[in-house]
VONUDO-946171 format. One record per residue (C-alpha): x, y, z; residue number from 1; chain; residue in three letters. Coordinates in pm, whole numbers, plus 50000, padded with zeros to 5 digits. Example, Ala and Ser with C-alpha at 12.3 -4.5 7.8 and 13.67 -1.06 7.14 Angstrom:
% residues 2
     u     v     w   k c   r
 51230 49550 50780   1 A ALA
 51367 49894 50714   2 A SER
% end
This chain:
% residues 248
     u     v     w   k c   r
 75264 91567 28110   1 A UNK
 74961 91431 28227   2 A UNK
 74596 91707 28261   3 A UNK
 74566 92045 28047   4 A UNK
 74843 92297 28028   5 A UNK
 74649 92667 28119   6 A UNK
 74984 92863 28142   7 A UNK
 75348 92877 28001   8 A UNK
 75636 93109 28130   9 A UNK
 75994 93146 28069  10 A UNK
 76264 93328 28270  11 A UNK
 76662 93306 28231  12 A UNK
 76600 92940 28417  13 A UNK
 76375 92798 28175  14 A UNK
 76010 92702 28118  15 A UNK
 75763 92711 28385  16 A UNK
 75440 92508 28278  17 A UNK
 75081 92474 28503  18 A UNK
 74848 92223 28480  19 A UNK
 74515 92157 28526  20 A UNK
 74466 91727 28620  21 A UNK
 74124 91667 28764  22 A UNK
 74078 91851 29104  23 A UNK
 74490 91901 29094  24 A UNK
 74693 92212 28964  25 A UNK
 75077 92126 28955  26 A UNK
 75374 92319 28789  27 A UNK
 75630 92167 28622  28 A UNK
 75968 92317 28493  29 A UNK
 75987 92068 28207  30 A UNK
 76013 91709 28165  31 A UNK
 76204 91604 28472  32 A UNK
 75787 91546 28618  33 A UNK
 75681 91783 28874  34 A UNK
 75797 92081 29107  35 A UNK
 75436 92135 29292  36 A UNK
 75030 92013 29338  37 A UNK
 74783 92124 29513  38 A UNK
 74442 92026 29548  39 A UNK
 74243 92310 29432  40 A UNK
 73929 92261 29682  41 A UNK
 74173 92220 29955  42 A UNK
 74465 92375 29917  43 A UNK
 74620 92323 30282  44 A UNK
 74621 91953 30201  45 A UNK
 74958 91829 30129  46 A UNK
 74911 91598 29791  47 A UNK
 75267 91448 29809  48 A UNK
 75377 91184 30055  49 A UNK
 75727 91405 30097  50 A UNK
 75526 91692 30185  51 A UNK
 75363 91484 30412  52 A UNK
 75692 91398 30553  53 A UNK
 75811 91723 30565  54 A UNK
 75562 91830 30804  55 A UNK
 75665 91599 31036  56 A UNK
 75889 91815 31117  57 A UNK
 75600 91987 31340  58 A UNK
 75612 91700 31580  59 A UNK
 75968 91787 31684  60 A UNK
 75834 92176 31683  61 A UNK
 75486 92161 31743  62 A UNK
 75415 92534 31812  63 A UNK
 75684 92715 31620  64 A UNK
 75637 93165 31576  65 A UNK
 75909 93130 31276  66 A UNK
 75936 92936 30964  67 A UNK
 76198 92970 30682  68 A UNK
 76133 92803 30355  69 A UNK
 76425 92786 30081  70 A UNK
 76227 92740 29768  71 A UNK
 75875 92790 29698  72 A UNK
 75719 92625 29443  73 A UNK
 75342 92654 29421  74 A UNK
 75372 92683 29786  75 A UNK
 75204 92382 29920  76 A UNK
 75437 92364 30191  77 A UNK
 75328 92733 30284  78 A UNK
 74928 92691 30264  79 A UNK
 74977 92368 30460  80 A UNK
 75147 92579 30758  81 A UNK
 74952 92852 30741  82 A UNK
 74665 92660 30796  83 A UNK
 74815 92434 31079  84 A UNK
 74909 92795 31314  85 A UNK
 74732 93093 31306  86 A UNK
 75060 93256 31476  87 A UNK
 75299 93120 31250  88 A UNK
 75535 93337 31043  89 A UNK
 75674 93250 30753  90 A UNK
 75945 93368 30541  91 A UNK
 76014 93212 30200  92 A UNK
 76289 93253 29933  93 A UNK
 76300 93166 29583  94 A UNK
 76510 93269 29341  95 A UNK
 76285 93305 29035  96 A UNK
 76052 93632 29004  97 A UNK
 75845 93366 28764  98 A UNK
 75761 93138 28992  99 A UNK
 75694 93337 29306 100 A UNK
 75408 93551 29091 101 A UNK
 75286 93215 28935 102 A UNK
 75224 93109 29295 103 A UNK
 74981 93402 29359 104 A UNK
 74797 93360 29014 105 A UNK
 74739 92998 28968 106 A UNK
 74840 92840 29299 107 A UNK
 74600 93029 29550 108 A UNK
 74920 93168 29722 109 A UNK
 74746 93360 30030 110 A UNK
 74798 93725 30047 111 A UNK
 74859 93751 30434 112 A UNK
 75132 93968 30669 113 A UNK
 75233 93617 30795 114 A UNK
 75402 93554 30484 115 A UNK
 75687 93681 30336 116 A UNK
 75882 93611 29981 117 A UNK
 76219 93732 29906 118 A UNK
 76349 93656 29522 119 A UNK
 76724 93560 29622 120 A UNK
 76939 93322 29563 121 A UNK
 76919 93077 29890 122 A UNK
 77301 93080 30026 123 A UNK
 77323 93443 29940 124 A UNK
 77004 93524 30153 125 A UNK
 77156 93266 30483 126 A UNK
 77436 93459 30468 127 A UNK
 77244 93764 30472 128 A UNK
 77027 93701 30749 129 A UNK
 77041 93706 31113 130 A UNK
 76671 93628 31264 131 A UNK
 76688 93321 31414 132 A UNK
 76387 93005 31280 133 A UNK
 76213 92774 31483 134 A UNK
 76230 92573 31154 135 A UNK
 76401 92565 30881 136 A UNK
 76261 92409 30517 137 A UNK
 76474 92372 30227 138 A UNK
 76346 92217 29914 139 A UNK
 76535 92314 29633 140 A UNK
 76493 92111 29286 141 A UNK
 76478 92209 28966 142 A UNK
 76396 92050 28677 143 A UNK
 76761 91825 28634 144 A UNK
 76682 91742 29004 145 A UNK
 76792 91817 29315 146 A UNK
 77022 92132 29378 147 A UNK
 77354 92053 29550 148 A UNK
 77394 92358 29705 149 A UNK
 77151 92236 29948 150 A UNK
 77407 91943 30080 151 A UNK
 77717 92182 30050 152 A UNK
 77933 92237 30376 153 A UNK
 77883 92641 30386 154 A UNK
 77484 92616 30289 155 A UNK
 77428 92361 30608 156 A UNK
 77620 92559 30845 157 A UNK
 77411 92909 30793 158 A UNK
 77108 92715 30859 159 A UNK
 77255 92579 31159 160 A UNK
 77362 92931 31256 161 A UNK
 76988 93033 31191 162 A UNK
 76821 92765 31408 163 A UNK
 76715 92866 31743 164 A UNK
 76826 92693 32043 165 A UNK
 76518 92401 31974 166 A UNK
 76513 92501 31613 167 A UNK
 76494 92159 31367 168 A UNK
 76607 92197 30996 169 A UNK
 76414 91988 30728 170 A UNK
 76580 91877 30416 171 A UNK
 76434 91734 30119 172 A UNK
 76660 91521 29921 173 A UNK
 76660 91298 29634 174 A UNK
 76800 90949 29670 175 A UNK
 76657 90724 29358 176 A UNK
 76469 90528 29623 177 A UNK
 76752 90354 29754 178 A UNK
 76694 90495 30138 179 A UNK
 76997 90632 30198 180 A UNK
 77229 90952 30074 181 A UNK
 77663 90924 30139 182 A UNK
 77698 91280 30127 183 A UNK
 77377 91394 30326 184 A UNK
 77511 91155 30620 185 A UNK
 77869 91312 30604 186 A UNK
 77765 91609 30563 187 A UNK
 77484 91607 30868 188 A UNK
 77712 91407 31055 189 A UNK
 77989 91665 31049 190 A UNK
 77778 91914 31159 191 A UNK
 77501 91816 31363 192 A UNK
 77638 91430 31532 193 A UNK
 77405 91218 31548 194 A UNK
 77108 91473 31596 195 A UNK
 76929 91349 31327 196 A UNK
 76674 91129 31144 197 A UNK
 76568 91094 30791 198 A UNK
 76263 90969 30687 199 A UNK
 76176 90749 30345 200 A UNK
 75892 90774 30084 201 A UNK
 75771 90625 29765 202 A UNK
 75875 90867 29548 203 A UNK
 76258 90849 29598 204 A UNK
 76300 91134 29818 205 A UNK
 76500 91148 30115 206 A UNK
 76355 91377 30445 207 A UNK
 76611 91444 30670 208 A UNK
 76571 91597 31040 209 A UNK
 76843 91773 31196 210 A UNK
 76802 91858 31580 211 A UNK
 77080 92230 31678 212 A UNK
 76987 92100 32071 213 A UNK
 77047 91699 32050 214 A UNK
 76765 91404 31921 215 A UNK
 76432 91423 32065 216 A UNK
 76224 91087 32172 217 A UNK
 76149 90949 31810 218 A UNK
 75988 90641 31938 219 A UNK
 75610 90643 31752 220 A UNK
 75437 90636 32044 221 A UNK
 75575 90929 32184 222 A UNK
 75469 91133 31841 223 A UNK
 75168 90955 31860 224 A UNK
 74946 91270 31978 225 A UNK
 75138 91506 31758 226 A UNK
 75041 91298 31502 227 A UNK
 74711 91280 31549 228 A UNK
 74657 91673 31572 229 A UNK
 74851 91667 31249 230 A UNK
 74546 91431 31077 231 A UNK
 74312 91682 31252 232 A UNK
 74484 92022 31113 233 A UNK
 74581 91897 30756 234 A UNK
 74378 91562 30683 235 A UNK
 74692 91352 30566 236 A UNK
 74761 91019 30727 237 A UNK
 75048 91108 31013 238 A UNK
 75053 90796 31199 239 A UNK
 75149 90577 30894 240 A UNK
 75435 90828 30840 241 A UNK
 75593 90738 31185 242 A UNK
 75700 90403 31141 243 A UNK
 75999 90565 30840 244 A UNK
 76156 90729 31088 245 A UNK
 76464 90594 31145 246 A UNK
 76802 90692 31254 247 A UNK
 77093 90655 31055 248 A UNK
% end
């Protein structure tokens, strides 16, 4: 791994490195590459491009009250929402004790009542739950790749039960760069029609959109202002973004 390793832990799941690289901090859960960056001067910036992508969820939500993130990471994801609504709460689960309290030490992970972290496993906590999301995030990889759980029949339909009515889910899924996933397109299909959009990067991944209330106007134009208060919250180049959106 690329920069200078400042911390090792271990849990029942494994090894959980940080790194220092320049003006980045990222964790790593071996040598499958990378689980989380941030930029340590700006922490609300969102280093990856499928972070970026992720977030473009917020053009399909723009002023959501509830988040739910399955899986936390060095919570990028939840420093770039924080800082993009000051009303905006979120709830997060992650199943390892390790990495939530690596988060706080060496990831800047904000102490705030907008945010909270439950250590559970991520279908046991959908089942669980009943508040409804405005959005719902799940990012769950480890260091072999992608969880499956995330694409399995009983997973998607508790976050579709935990959408509200204009609620959007946002997956992030791993598909070797080839722009296209068979069992994320069944699966979504089955469930959601054809209410939803995925979105390519460089990196391999995958970001699908799924819509409870039917497809919004996707047409770049149309997310052309969203996209521009999106460069104005968070700094990251939006518009670029718009022209991967595709449906399937």
């Amino acid at each position: 791994m690329q920069g200078t390793e400042i911390a090792r832990n271990f849990d029942e799941y494994g090894p959980i490195y940080v790194y220092d690289d320049g003006p980045y901090r990222y964790m790593s859960f071996g040598s499958g590459g990378e689980q989380s960056r941030i930029e340590r001067s700006r922490p609300e910036y969102p280093v990856y491009q499928y972070l970026q992508a992720m977030l473009l969820g917020l053009l399909y939500q723009p002023d959501p009250q509830r988040a739910l993130m399955l899986g936390l990471g060095g919570g990028s994801l939840v420093h770039a929402l924080l800082s993009y609504s000051a009303s905006l709460q979120i709830c997060v689960v992650e199943l390892r004790q390790q990495v939530r309290d690596i988060a706080s030490e060496y990831f800047l992970l904000p102490d705030t009542q907008r945010l909270t972290i439950t250590i559970s496993d991520a279908l046991e906590y959908l089942c669980q739950e009943s508040t409804p999301s405005d959005l719902i995030f799940t990012d769950l990889f480890s260091d072999s790749g992608m969880q499956h759980q995330q694409l399995q029949k009983e997973y998607l339909e508790q976050c579709y039960r935990l959408l509200s009515d204009q609620g959007v889910l946002v997956l992030n899924l791993w598909d070797e760069g080839y722009g296209y996933h068979p069992l994320a397109n069944q699966q979504l299909s089955d469930l959601f029609g054809d209410n939803w959009l995925c979105c390519t990067v460089d990196s391999g991944n995958l970001i699908a959109f799924a819509f409870k209330s039917g497809k919004p106007e996707s047409n770049p134009r149309a997310l052309l202002n969203g996209a521009k208060k999106l460069e104005k919250k968070l700094g990251f180049p939006a518009r670029k973004l718009l022209n991967r959106l595709r449906e399937i």
